[in-house]
C-alpha positions in Angstrom: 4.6 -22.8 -2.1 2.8 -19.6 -1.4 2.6 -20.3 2.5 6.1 -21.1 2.3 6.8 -18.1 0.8 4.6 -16.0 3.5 5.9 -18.1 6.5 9.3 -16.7 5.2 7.9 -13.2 5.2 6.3 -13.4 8.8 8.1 -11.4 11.0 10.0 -9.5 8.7 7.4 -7.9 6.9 3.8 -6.2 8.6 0.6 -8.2 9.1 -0.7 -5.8 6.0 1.7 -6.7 3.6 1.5 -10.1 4.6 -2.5 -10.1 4.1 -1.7 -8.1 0.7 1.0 -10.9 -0.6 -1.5 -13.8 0.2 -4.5 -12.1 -1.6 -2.6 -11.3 -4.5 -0.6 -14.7 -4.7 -4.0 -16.6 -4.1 -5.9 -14.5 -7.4 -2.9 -15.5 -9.2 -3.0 -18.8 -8.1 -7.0 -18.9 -8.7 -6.4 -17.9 -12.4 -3.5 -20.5 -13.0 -6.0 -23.2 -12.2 -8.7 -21.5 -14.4 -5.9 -21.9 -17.5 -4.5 -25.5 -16.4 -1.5 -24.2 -15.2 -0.6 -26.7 -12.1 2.9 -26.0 -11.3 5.6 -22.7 -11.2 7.5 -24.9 -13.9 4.5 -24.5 -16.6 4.6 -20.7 -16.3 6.2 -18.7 -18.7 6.0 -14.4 -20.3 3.2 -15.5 -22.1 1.3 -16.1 -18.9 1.7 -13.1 -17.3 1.0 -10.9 -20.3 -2.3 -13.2 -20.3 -2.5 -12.3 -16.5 -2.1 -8.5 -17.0 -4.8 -8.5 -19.5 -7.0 -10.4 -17.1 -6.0 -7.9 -14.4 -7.2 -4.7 -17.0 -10.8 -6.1 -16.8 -11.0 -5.9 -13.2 -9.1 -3.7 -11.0 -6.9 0.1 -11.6 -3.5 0.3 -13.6 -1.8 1.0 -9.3 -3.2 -2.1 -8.1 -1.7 -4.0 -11.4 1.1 -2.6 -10.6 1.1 -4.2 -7.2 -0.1 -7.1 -7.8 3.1 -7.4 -10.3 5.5 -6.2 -7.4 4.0 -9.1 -5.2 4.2 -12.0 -7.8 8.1 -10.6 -8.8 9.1 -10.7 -4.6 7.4 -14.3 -4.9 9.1 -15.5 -7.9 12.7 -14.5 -6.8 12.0 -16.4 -3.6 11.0 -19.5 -5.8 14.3 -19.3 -7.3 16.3 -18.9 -4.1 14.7 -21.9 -2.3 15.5 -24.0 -6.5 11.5 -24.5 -7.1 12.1 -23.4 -10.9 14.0 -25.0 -13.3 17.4 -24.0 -13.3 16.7 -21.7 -16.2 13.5 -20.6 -15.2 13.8 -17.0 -14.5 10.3 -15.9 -13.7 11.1 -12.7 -11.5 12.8 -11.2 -14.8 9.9 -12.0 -16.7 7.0 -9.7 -14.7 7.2 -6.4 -16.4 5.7 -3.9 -14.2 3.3 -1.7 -16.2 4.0 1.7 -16.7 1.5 4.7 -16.3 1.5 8.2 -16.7 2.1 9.8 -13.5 -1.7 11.0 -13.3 -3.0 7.6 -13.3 -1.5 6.7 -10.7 -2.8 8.7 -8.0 -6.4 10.8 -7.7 -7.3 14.3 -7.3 -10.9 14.0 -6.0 -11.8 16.6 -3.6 -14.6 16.7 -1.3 -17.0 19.3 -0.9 -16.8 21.2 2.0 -20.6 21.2 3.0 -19.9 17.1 2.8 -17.0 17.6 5.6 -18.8 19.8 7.5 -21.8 16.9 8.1 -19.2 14.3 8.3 -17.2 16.3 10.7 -20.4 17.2 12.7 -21.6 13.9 12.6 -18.1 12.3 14.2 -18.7 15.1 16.7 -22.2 13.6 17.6 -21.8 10.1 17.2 -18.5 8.9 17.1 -16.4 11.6 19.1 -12.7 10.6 19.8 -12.7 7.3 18.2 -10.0 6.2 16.0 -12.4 7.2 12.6 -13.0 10.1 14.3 -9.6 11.1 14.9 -7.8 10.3 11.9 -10.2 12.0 9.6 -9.5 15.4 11.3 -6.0 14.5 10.9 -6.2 14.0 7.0 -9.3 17.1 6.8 -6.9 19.4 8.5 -3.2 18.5 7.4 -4.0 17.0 3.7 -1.3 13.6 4.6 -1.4 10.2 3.1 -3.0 7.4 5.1 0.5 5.9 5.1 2.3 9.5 6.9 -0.6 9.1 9.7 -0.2 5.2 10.1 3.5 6.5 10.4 2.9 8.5 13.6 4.6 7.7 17.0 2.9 9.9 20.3 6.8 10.9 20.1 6.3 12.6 17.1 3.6 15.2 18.9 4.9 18.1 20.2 2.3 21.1 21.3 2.5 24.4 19.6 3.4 27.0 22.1 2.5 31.2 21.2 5.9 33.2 22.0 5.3 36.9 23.4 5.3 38.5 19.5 2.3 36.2 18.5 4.7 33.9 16.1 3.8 30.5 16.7 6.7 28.1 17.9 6.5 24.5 16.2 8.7 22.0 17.6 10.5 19.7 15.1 10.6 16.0 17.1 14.0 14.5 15.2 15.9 17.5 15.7 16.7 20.3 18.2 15.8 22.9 15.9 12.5 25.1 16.4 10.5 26.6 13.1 8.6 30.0 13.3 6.0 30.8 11.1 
């Protein structure tokens, strides 16, 4: 069922996702054999509570979270192609768990004397790869790994110095120019 599920997804979804689905559908699938459960029709809410508490002992209150987003996405998909009993609705079932907004996100900080090695050692040793590069992106303009990913060379447009010392920063999706 599961490579049913991620041959349906191919193509429409990226290779990340799809890598992300499959590992999370295959530790689900791993604990269903470890508790006898051979087939989507022996699966009830009791299960997944069961699975949630499984998932406490291992891994952060986000990434239960997705792994819950995953199984719901798979679910639904078992009831669109009928592999439930008519009744069956599983999807309805997975409860995402709820946080407080803190946990879901960190605030570590590096110290600067620590970027200042790493950033001297990527000057040394690995100048201009892809490591390299995206590090000084993050260091320098504090984005998500997902913003960066994100980025098109389109998106790039040099700052130019006007006559007064203002800086002029291009804006790539629209005409408009921002001073600062």
């Amino acid at each position: 069922m599961i490579e049913l599920y991620i041959k349906d997804r191919t193509g429409e979804k990226a290779k990340s996702t799809i890598y992300k689905d499959r590992d999370h559908l295959n530790q689900f699938c791993d604990w269903c054999e470890e508790q006898g459960i051979e087939s989507v029709q022996d699966i009830d809410g009791s299960h997944f509570l069961e699975y949630k508490f499984h998932l406490r002992q291992k891994i952060a209150g986000s990434t239960i979270r997705n792994h819950f987003s995953t199984l719901r996405t798979f679910f639904k998909f078992c009831k669109r192609i009928d592999a439930t009993d008519g009744n069956q609705e599983l999807h309805t079932k997975l409860e995402t768990p709820d946080f407080a907004k803190g946990d879901l996100s960190h605030d570590d900080m590096m110290d600067f004397d620590e970027v200042k090695k790493l950033l001297q050692y990527f000057d040394k040793f690995e100048y201009a790869t892809a490591k390299h590069a995206m590090f000084v992106v993050f260091w320098h303009s504090g984005c998500r790994r997902g913003a960066l990913r994100g980025l098109d060379l389109e998106d790039y447009k040099p700052v130019q110095q006007r006559e007064n010392g203002d800086m002029d920063l291009s804006v790539s999706n629209t005409d408009q120019n921002l001073s600062y």
